[in-house]
C-alpha positions in Angstrom: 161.7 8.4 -17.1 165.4 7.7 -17.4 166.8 4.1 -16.3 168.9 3.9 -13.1 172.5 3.5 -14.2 173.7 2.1 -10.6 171.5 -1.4 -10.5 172.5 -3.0 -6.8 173.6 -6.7 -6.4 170.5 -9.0 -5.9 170.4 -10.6 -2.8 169.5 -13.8 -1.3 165.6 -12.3 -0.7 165.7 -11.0 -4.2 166.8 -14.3 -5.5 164.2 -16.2 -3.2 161.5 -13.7 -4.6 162.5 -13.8 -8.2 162.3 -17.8 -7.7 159.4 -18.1 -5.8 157.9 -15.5 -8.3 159.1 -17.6 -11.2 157.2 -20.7 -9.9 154.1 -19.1 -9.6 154.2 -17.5 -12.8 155.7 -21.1 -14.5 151.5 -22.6 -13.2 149.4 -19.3 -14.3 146.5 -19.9 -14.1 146.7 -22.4 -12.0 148.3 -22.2 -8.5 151.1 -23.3 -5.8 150.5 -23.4 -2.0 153.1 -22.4 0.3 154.0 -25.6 1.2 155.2 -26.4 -2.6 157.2 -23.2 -2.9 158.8 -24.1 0.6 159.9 -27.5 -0.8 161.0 -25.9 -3.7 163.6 -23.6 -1.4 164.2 -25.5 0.8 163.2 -23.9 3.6 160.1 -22.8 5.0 161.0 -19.7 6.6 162.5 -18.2 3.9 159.6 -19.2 2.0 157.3 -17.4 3.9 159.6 -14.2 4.3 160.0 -14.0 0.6 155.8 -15.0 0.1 155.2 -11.8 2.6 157.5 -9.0 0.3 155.8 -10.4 -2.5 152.8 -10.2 -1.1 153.3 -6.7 0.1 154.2 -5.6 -3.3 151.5 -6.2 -4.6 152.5 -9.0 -7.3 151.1 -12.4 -5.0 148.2 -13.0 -2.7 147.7 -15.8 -0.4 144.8 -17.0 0.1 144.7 -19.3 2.9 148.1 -21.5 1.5 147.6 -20.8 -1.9 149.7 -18.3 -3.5 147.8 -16.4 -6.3 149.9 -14.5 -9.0 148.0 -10.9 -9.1 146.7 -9.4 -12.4 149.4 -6.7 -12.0 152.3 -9.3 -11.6 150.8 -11.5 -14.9 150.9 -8.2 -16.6 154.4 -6.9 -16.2 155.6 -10.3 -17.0 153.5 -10.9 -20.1 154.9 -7.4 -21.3 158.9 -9.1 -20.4 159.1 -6.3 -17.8 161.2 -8.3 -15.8 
């Protein structure tokens, strides 16, 4: 596997993610809601937008308002992967 030379420029979603990511990772194993990591931003739509790609990655789920770090997600970051 050979490491991709030409990294793009995080953008404001990746820096949402990495955030929101960060703040539900911060609590493991606890939990945040929604709401929380929407205060957190700032704003609620961004929030959610950034809570969905997450979700559909695979590394949070929500269940109902609370956001649940995935065992995959936990994983990567207990190995520093990110």
């Amino acid at each position: 596997m050979h490491a991709n030379p030409k990294r793009r420029k995080p953008d404001a979603n990746d820096v949402t993610e990495r955030a929101i990511l960060a703040l539900v990772v911060a609590v493991y194993p606890l939990s945040r809601t929604l709401l929380e990591v929407s205060r957190e931003m700032g704003n609620r739509e961004v929030a959610e937008r950034a809570v969905r790609k997450l979700s559909d990655y695979g590394l949070v789920r929500l269940h109902g308002q609370t956001l649940l770090l995935t065992d995959a997600a936990f994983h990567c970051h207990r190995l520093d992967a990110w």
